[in-house]
C-alpha positions in Angstrom: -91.8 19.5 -28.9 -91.0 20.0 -25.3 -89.8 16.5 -24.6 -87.2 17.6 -27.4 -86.2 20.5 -25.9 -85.8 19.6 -22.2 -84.1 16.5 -23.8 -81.4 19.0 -25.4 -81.6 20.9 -22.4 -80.9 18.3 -20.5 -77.6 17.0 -22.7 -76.2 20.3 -22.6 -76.3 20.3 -18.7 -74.6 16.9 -18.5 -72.0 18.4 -21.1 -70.9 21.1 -19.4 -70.9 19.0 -15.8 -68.7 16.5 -17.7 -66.2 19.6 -18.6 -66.0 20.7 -15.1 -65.3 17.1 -14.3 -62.3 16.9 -16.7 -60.9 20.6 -15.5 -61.5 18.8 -11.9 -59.5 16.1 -12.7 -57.0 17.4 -15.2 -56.1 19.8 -11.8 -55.8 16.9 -9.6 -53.6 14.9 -11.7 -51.5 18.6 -12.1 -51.2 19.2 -8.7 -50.6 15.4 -7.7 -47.6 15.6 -10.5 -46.2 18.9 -9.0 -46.6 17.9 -5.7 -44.3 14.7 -6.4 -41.7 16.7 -8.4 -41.2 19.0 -5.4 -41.0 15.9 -2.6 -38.6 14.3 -5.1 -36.3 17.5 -5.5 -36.4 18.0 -1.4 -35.3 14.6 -0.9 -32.6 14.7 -3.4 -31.2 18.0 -1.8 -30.1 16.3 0.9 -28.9 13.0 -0.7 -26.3 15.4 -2.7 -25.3 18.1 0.0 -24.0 15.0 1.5 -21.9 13.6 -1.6 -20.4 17.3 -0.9 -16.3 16.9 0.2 -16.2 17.2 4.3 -14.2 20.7 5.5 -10.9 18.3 6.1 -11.1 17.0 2.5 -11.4 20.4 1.1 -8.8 21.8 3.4 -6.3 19.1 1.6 -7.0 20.3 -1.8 -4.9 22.7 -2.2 -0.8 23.0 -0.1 0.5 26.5 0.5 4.4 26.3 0.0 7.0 29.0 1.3 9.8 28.4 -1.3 12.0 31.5 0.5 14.3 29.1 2.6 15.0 26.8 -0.8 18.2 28.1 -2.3 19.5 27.6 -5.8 20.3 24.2 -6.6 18.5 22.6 -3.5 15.2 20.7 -4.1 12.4 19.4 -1.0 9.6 17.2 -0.9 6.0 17.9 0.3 3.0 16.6 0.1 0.1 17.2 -2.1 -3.1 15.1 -2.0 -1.2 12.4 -0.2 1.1 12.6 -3.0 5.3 13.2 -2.9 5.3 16.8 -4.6 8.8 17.7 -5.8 9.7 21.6 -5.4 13.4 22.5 -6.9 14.8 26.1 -7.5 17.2 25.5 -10.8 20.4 26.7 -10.9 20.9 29.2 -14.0 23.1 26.0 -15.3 20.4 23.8 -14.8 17.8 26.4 -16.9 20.8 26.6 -19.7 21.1 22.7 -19.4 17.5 22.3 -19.8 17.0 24.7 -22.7 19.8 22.8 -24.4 17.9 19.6 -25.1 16.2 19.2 -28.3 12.3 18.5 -27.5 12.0 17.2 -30.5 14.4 14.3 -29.0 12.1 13.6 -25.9 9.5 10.9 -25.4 7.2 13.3 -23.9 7.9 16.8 -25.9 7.9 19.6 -23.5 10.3 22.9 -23.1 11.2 24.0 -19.8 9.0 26.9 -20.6 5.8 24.9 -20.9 6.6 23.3 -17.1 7.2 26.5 -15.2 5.3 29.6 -14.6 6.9 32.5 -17.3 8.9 34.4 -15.4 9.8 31.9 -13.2 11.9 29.4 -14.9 14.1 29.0 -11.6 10.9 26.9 -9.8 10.1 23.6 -11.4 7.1 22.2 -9.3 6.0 18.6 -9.9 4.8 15.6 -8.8 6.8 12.7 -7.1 5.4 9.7 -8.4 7.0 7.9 -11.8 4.7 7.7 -14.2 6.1 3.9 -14.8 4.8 2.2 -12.0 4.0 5.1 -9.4 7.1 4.5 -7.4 8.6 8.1 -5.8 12.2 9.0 -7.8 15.0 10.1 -5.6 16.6 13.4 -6.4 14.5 15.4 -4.2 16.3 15.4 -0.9 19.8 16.3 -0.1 22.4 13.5 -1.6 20.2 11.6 -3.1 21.2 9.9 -6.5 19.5 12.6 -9.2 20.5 10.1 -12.3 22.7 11.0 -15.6 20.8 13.7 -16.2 20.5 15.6 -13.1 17.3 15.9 -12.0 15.0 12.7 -10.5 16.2 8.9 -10.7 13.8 6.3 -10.0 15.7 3.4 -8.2 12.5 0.5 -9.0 12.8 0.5 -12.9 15.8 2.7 -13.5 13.7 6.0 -14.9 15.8 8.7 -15.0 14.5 12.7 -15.5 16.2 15.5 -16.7 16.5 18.7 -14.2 13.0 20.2 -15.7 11.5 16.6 -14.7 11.4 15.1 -18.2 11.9 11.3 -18.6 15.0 10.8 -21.0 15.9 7.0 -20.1 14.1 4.4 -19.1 10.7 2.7 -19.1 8.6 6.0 -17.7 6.4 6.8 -20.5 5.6 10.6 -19.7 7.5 13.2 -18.1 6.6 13.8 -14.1 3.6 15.8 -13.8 3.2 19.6 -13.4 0.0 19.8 -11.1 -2.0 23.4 -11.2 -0.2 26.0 -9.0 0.0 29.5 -8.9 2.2 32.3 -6.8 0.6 34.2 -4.5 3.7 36.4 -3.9 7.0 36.1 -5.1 8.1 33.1 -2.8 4.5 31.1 -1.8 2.5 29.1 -3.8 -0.3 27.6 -3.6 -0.8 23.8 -5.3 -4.3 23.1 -6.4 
């Protein structure tokens, strides 16, 4: 009866030493795992932070504008992300001649009131680039040819825009486009 009990003794012992060697390993194969997952995350932190835009690139996202010296009527060209940006103060005869048109006539349907800031229907603030063919309209500086309309003419495919930069002839398909801005006082902005 002895030789069964040391037997069962015995078992019981190697049992529990085979538990501890599972905990042991079910640790180690824990702590290997986490130990990975952190050396992966600190060698993707750097591998990002450098897909991160450089201080110059940043610096070019946005284009403060002082629109004091533009008087009624006159129109000038900057230069947003490398891109013509067209800046015109309307004449109250260009709002009235803008307002006129029925939207429901355009191509692209918008008022003047959806392209300006509300309260400042005067400031039309778009991009310079045709949305044919990405050539840049002329209209923007002083004697250029503005087209039948009044407002941008594009001289490589014959585009023309109306004076709140909608396309009403020619092979454009969309009106030129309104890029984010906001006023920071009553004559700067800031594009971007």
């Amino acid at each position: 009866m002895a030789t069964v009990d040391q037997a069962t003794h015995e078992h019981s012992v190697g049992d529990s030493l085979g538990g501890d060697d599972y905990r042991r390993r079910d640790f180690l194969s824990i702590a290997a795992v986490a130990f990975a997952g952190v050396g992966a995350a600190g060698a993707l932190v750097p591998l990002i932070a450098q897909m991160a835009p450089s201080a110059d690139v940043l610096a070019q996202s946005t284009t403060e504008l002082d629109l004091s010296a533009i008087q009624p009527g006159q129109a000038i060209k900057a230069s947003f992300r490398k891109q013509p940006l067209f800046v015109r103060n309307l004449t109250p005869a260009e709002i009235a001649e803008a307002n006129k048109v029925a939207v429901s006539s355009l191509r692209d349907p918008e008022t003047l009131a959806q392209r300006t800031k509300e309260g400042k229907a005067n400031w039309l603030v778009t991009l310079g680039v045709c949305t044919h063919l990405g050539c840049v309209p002329l209209g923007a500086g002083e004697g250029e040819n503005r087209g039948p309309f009044g407002g941008y003419f594009c001289p490589c495919h014959g585009s023309a825009y109306d004076t709140a930069g909608r396309i009403r002839q020619g092979p454009a398909p969309k009106n030129l486009a309104v890029p984010p801005y906001k006023f920071t006082s009553p004559t700067t902005i800031v594009v971007g």
